[in-house]
C-alpha positions as CSV (number, residue, x, y, z in Angstrom):
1,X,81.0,41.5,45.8
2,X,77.9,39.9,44.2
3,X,75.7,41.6,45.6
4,X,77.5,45.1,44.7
5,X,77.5,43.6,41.1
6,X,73.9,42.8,41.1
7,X,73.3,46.5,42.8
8,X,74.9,48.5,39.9
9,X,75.9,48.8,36.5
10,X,78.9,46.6,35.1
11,X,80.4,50.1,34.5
12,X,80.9,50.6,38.2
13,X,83.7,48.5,38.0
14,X,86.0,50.2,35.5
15,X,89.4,51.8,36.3
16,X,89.0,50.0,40.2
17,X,91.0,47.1,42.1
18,X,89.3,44.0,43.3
19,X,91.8,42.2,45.6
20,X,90.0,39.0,46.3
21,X,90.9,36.6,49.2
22,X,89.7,33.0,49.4
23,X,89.9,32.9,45.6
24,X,89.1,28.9,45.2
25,X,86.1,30.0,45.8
26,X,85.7,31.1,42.1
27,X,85.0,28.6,39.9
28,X,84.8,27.6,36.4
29,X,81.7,25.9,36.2
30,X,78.8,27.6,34.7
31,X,76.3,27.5,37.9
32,X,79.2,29.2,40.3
33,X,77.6,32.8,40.3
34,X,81.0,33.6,42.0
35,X,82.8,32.7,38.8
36,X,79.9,33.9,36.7
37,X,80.5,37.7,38.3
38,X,84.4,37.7,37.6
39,X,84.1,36.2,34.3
40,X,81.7,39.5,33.5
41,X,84.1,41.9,35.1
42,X,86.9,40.6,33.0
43,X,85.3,40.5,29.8
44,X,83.3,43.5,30.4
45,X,84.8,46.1,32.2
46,X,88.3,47.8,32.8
47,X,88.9,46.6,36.5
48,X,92.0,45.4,37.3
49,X,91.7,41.7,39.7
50,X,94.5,40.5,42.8
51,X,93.4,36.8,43.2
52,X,94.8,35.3,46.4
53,X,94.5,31.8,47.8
54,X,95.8,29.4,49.7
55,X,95.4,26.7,47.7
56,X,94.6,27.2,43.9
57,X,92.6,24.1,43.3
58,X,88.9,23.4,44.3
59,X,88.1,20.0,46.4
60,X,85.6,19.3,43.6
61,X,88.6,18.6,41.0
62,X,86.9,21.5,38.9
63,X,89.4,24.6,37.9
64,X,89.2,28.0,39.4
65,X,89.5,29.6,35.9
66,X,89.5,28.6,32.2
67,X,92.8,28.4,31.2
68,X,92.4,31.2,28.8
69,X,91.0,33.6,32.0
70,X,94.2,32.1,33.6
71,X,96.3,33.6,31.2
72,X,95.2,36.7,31.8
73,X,97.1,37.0,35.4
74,X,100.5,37.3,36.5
75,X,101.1,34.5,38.5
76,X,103.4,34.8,41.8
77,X,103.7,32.3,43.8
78,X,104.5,32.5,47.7
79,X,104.5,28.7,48.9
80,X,105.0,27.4,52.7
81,X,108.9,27.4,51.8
82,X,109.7,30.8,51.0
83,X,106.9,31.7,54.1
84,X,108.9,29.6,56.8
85,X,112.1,30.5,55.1
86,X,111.0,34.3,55.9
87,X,109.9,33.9,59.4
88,X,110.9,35.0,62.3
89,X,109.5,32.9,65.0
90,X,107.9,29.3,63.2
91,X,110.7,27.4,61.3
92,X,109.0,23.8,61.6
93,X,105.7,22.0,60.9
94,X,104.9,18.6,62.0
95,X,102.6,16.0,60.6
96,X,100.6,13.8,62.4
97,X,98.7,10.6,61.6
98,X,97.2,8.8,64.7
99,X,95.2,5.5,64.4
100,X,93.3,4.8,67.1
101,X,90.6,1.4,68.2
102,X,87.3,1.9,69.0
103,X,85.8,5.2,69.9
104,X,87.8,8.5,69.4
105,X,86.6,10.1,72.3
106,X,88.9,7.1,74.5
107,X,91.9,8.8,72.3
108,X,91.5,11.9,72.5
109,X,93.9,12.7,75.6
110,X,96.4,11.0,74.0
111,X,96.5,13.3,71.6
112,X,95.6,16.8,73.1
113,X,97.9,18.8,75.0
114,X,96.5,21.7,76.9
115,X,99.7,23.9,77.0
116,X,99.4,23.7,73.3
117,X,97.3,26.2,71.6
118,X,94.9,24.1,69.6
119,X,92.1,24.1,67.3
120,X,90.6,20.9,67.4
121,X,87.5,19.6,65.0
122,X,85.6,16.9,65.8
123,X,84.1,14.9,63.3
124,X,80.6,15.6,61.1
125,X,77.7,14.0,62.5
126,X,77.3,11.9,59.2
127,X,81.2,10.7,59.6
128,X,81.5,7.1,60.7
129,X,84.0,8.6,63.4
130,X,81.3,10.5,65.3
131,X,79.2,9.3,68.1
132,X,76.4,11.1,66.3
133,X,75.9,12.9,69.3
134,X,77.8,16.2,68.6
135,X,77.1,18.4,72.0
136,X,78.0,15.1,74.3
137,X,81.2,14.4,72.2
138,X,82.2,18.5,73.1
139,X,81.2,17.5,76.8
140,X,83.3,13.9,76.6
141,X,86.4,16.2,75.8
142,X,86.0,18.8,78.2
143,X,85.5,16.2,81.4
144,X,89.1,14.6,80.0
145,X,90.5,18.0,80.4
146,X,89.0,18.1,84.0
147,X,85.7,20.2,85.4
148,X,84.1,23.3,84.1
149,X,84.2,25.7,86.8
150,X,82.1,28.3,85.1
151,X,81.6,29.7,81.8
152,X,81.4,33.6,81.3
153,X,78.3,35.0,80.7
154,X,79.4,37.9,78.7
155,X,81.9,36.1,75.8
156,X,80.8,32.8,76.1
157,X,84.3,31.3,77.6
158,X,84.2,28.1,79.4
159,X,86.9,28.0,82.1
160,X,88.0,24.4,82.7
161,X,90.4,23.5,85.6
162,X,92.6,21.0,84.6
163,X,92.7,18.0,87.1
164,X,96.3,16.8,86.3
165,X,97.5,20.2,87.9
166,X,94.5,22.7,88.4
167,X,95.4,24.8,85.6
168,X,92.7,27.0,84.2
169,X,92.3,26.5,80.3
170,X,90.1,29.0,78.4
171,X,87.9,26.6,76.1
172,X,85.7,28.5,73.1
173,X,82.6,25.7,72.1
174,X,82.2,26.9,68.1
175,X,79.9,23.0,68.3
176,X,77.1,24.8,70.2
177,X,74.9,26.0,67.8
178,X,72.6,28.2,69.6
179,X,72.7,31.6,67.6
180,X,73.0,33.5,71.2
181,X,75.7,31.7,72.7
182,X,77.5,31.5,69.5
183,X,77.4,34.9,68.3
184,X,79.2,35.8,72.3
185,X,81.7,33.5,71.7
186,X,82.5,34.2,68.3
187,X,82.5,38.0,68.8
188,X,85.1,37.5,71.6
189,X,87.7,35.2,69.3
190,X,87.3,38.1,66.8
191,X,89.2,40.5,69.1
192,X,91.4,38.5,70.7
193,X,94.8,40.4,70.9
194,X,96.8,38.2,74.2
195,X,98.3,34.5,74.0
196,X,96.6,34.3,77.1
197,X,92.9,34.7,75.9
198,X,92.6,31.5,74.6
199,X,93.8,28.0,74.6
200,X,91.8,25.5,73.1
201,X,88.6,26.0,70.2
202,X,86.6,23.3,70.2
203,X,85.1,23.1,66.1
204,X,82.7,21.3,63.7
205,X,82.0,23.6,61.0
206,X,83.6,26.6,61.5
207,X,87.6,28.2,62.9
208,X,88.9,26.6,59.2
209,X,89.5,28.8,56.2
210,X,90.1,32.5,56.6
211,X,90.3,32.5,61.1
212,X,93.0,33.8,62.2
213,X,94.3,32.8,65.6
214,X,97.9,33.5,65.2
215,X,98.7,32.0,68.7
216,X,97.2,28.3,67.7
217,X,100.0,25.9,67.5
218,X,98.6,22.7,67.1
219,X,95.6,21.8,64.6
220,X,94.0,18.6,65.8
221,X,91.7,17.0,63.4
222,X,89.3,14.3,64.1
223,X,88.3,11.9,61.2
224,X,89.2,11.0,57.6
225,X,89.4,14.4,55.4
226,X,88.9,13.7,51.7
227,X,89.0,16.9,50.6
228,X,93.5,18.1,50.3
229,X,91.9,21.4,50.2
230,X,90.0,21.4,53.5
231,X,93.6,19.5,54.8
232,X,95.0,22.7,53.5
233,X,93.3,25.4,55.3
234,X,93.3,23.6,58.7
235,X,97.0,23.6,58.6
236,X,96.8,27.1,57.9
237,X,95.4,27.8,60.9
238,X,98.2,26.7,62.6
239,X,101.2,27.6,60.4
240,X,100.8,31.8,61.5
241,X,104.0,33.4,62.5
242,X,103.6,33.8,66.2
243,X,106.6,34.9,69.4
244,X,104.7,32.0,71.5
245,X,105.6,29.1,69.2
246,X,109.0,27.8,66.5
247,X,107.0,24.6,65.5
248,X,103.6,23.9,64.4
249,X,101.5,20.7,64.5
250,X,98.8,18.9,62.3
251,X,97.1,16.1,64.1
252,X,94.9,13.7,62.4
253,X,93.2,11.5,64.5
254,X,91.5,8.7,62.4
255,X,89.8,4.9,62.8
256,X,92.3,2.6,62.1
257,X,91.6,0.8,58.7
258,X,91.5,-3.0,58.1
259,X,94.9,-3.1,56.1
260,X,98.0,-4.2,56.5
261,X,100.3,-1.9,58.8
262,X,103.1,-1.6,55.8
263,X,100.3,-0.7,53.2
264,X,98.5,2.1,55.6
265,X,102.4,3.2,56.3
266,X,102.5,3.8,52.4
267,X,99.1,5.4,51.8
268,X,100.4,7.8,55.0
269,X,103.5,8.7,53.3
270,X,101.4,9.4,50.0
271,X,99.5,11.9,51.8
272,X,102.0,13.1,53.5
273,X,103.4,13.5,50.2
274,X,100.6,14.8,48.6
275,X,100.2,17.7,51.5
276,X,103.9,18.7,51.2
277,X,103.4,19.1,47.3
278,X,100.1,21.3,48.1
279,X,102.1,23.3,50.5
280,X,104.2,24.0,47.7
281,X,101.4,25.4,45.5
282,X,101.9,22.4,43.2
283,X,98.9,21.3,41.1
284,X,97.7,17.8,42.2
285,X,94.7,17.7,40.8
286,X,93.9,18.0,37.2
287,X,91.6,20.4,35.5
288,X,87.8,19.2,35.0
289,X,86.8,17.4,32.3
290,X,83.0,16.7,31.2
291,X,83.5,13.1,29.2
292,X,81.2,12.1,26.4
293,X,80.6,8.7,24.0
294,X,82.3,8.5,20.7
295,X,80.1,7.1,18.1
296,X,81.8,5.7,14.8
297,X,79.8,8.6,12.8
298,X,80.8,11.2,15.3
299,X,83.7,13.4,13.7
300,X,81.7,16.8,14.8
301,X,84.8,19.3,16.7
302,X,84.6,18.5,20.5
303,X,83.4,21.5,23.0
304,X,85.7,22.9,25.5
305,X,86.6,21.1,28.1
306,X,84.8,18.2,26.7
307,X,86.8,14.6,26.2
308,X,84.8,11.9,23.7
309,X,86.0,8.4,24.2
310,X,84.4,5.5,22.3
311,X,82.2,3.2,23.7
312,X,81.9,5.2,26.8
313,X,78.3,4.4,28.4
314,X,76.7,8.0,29.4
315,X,74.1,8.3,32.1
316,X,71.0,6.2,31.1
317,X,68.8,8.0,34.1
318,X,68.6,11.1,36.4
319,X,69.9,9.4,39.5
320,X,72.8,8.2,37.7
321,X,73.7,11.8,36.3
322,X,73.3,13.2,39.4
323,X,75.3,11.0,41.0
324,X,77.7,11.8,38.5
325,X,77.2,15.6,38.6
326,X,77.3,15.8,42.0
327,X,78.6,13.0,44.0
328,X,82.0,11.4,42.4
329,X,84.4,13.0,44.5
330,X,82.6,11.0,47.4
331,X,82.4,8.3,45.8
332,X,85.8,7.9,44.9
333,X,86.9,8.8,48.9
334,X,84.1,5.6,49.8
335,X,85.8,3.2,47.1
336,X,89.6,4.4,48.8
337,X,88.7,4.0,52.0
338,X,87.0,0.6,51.5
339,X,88.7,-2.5,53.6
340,X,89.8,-3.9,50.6
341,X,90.5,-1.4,48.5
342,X,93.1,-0.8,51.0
343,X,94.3,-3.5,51.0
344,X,94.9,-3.0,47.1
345,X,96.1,0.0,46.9
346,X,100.0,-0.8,46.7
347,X,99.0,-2.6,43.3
348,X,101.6,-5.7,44.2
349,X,98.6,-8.3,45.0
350,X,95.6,-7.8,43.0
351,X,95.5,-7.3,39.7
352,X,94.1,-4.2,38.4
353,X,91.6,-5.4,35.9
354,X,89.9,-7.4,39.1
355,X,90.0,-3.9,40.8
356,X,88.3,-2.1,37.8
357,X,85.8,-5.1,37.3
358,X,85.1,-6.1,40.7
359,X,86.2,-4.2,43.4
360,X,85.2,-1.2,42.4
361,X,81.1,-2.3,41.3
362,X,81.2,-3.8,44.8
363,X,81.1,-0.3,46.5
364,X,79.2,1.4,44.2
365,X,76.7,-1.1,44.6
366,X,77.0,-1.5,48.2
367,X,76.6,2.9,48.1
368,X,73.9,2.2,45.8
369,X,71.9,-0.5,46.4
370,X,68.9,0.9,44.2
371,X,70.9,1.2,41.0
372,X,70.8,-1.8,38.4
373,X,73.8,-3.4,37.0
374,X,73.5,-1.1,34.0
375,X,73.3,2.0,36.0
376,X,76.2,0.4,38.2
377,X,78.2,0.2,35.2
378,X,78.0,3.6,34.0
379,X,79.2,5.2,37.6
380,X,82.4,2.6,37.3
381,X,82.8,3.8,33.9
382,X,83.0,7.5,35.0
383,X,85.2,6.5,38.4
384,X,87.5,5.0,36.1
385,X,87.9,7.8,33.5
386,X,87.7,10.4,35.8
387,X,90.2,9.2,38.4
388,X,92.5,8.6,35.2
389,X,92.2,12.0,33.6
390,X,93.2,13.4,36.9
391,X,96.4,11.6,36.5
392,X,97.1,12.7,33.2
393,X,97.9,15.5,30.7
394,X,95.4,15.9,27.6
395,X,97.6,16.1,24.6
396,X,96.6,17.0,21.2
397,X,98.5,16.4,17.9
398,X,96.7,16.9,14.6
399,X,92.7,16.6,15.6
400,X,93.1,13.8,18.1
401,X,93.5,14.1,22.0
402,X,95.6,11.4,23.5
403,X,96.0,11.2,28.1
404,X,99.7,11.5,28.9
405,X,100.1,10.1,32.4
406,X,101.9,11.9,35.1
407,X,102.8,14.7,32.8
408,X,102.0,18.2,33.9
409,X,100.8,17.1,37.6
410,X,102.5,16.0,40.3
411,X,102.6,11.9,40.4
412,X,102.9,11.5,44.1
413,X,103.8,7.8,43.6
414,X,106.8,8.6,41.8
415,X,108.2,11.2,44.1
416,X,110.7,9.2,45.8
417,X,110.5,10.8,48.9
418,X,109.9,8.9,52.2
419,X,108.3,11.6,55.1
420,X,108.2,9.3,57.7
421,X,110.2,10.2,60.5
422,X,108.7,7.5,63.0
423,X,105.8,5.2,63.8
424,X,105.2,4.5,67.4
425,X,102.8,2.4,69.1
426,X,99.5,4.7,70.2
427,X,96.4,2.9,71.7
428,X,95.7,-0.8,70.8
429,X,96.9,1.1,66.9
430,X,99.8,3.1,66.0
431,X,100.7,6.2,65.6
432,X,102.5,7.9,62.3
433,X,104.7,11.1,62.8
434,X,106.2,12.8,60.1
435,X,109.9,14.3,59.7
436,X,109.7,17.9,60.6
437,X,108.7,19.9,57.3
438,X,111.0,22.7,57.3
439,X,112.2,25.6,55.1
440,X,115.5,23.1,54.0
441,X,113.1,19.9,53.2
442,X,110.2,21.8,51.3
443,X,113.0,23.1,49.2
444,X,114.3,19.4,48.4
445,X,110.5,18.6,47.9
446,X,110.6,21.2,45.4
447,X,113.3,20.6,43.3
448,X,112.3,16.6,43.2
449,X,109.0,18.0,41.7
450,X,110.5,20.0,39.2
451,X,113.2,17.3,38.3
452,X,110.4,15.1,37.0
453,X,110.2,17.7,34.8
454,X,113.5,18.5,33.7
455,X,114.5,17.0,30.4
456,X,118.3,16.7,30.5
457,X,120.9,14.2,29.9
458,X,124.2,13.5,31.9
459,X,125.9,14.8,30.0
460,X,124.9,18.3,29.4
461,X,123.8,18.5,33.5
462,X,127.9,17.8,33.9
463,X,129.1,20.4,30.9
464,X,126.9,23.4,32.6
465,X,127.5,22.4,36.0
466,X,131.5,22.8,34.7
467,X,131.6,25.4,32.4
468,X,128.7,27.7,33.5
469,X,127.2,27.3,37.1
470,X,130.6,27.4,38.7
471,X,131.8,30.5,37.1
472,X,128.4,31.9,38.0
473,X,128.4,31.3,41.3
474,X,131.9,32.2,42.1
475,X,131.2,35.8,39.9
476,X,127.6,36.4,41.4
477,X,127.9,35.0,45.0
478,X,124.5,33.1,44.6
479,X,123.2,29.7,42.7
480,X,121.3,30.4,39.3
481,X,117.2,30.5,40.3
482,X,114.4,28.6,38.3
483,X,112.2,31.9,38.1
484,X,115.2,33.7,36.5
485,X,113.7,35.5,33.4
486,X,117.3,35.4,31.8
487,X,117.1,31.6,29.8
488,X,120.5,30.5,30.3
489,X,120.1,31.2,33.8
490,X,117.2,29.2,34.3
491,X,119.0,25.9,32.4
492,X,122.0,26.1,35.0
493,X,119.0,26.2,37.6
494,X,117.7,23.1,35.8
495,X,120.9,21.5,35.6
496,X,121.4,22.6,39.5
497,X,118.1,20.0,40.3
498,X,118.6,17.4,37.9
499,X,122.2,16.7,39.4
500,X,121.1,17.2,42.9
501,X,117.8,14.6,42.3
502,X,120.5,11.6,40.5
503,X,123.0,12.3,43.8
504,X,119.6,11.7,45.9
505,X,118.7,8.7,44.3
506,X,122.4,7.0,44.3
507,X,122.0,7.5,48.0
508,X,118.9,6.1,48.1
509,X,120.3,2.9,46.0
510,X,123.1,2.9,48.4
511,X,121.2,2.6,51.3
């Protein structure tokens, strides 16, 4: 599309339909030419736009569109719960977090089961997980399956019998990089129509967003993701409806971390958490903001999209804005995944000014060894802000802008949902395994999400629930919905969660 848009005159586009796949792609920021081409054909031109994702957030924290260009589209929403709800053959998806000693090539059987139709991706080269060796690690995995009895010289399929019971799996290497070999291989995947023409994809880079292998049934994932997105799309590979399979599996296959078995537990259920909510289309990241100093004499109107906050220390060089521009979001995954950090992350022990003041300039500075302690102090500065504007809801009242916490987003820590089905013992680690995530549970996902929401007391929740939502149901032969466009409706629908949520957390009391 942009290079149709660079070929002709904006003109071209009036009175057509651009249906647009991948949309997260588009982005707000000024240097996405993606975003720069839609924001043209909006503005300019008569065309009317189908956006369609996945996941409608970026990795990068910044928005798909400007909220006014938001506003613009009718927004329907078809999450993982209304998708397993309507299928006919996948009703369950499983969750996987396995935490393994040492190398992960000496876990990796553990973990991959050849009857199972799997993606697996091995780690980046740069990852602390890989061997740094990418075609030996491919070659590791296959001599655990058994021996490669010949590959096929005209699609690129590696036959490998398996020496538990001589089985022949069909293995596709996406690692091999050699344009030949890879443009055989790929070309075959692309028209695979039989369960039986494949069983395993072997992946760095590539088999993520967009492929379609309807028959995969288990995504195994080696290393630490940081990006929810990325987690996203690789479950999406698995999660097609398919006659061969009724569950699905994500596998994460990660170093085990020098924390306390109880605190990793918590940060699992988090991102178990955190996944779930995504599944559901739910925000949980906040929009981009660009975050400026305050001065006393400062009263000029602030941009869009721009927060000023006195006494806020901008970048004093250009490897401190860059770092900023360009490299916070890894930062913030190296300061999370840090030993300690950790080890902090529950909040009970260490107090959070020691965190902020401490902790935190310790990994910037062990990231960054060539900064000064000025420079150092700037990067905390914007880690801090940052990571607390993505909690938060800008409000304004009058001319000033205040951060409500937890408003608008999802605050995973207050979801008071525990996903953990069981943790077993795997390797010299543990393994975490996650309750099965079906149509029923996304639902009671959902309506814990939106009773954070709900303002309501007890007693009006009890007065509709009596006077209303029974007569409705018994006269309709259904519960009142949330996306109702009738108001009334909508407000039993409320009430419906909100009393649901209180006889959820009386059990949890209880128990």
């Amino acid at each position: 599309m942009r290079f149709a848009f660079e070929a002709v005159d904006e003109s071209a586009f009036n009175n057509t339909l651009l249906a647009i796949d991948e949309f997260h792609h588009v982005s707000a920021d000024a240097d996405n030419r993606l975003g720069e081409v839609m924001r043209s054909i909006m503005r300019n031109t008569s065309a009317h736009i189908i956006a369609m994702t996945g996941s409608y957030f970026r990795g990068d924290s910044i928005p798909v569109l400007l909220p006014e260009d938001e506003a613009r589209f009718t927004k329907v929403t078809y999450n993982y719960y209304e998708q397993l709800n309507g299928y006919t053959h996948l009703k369950t998806l499983g969750i996987g977090y396995h935490f393994y000693q040492g190398r992960y090539l000496s876990a990796i059987d553990e973990v991959l089961d050849t009857d199972k139709k799997t993606i697996l991706h091995i780690p980046n080269v740069n990852a602390g997980e890989s061997t740094k060796d990418k075609h030996q690690e491919v070659d590791a995995i296959l001599d655990s399956i058994g021996t490669v009895t010949h590959q096929d010289a005209e699609t690129g399929v590696l036959y490998v019998e398996r020496k538990t019971d001589g089985k022949i799996i069909k293995v596709a290497d996406l690692v091999n990089d050699t344009a030949k070999d890879r443009d055989k291989i790929v070309a075959y995947l692309r028209q695979m129509e039989h369960v039986e023409d494949m069983d395993l994809i072997i992946a760095l880079g590539m088999a993520k967003e967009g492929f379609d292998w309807p028959f995969c049934e288990h995504a195994l994932t080696v290393g630490y993701r940081g990006s929810l997105t990325e987690i996203i799309q690789i479950i999406g590979r698995a999660t097609r409806d398919s006659e061969n399979k009724n569950h699905a599996q994500f596998t994460n296959l990660i170093a085990q971390p020098e924390a306390a078995d109880d605190q990793v537990k918590l940060s699992v259920n988090n991102m178990l958490k955190a996944i779930t909510a995504s599944l559901l289309m739910e925000q949980v990241l906040a929009p981009n903001f660009k975050f400026k100093t305050r001065r006393f004499d400062d009263e000029q109107e602030n941009e869009p999209g721009t927060l000023k906050i006195r006494g806020f220390k901008e970048p004093s060089s250009q490897r401190v804005k860059d770092i900023v521009e360009s490299d916070l979001n890894d930062l913030k995954a190296t300061i999370l995944q840090d030993s300690k950090m950790l080890q902090a992350l529950p909040g009970e022990f260490i107090d959070p000014e020691v965190i902020n003041k401490v902790m935190i300039p310790k990994v910037i500075q062990k990231k960054y060894p060539e900064l000064t302690d000025a420079e150092i102090e700037e990067i905390r500065q914007h880690v801090v802000v940052d990571s607390v504007i993505k909690n938060g809801e800008i409000k304004e009242v009058g001319d000033k802008k205040f951060v409500r916490m937890a408003g608008k987003f999802v605050n995973i820590e207050e979801l008071n949902i525990d996903l953990i089905d069981r943790v077993n013992p795997f390797q010299k680690a543990f393994e975490v395994l996650s309750k099965s995530v079906t149509a029923s549970l996304l639902k009671v996902i959902q309506e814990s999400i939106n009773a954070g929401r709900i303002e309501m007391t007890d007693e009006e929740a009890v007065i509709l629930y009596r006077d209303k939502i029974a007569p409705f149901v018994k006269s309709t032969g259904r519960e009142p919905e949330l996306k109702s466009s009738n108001a009334l409706e909508r407000r039993m629908a409320e009430a419906l969660v909100y009393l649901r949520n209180k006889k959820r957390q009386k059990v949890a009391v209880n128990d």
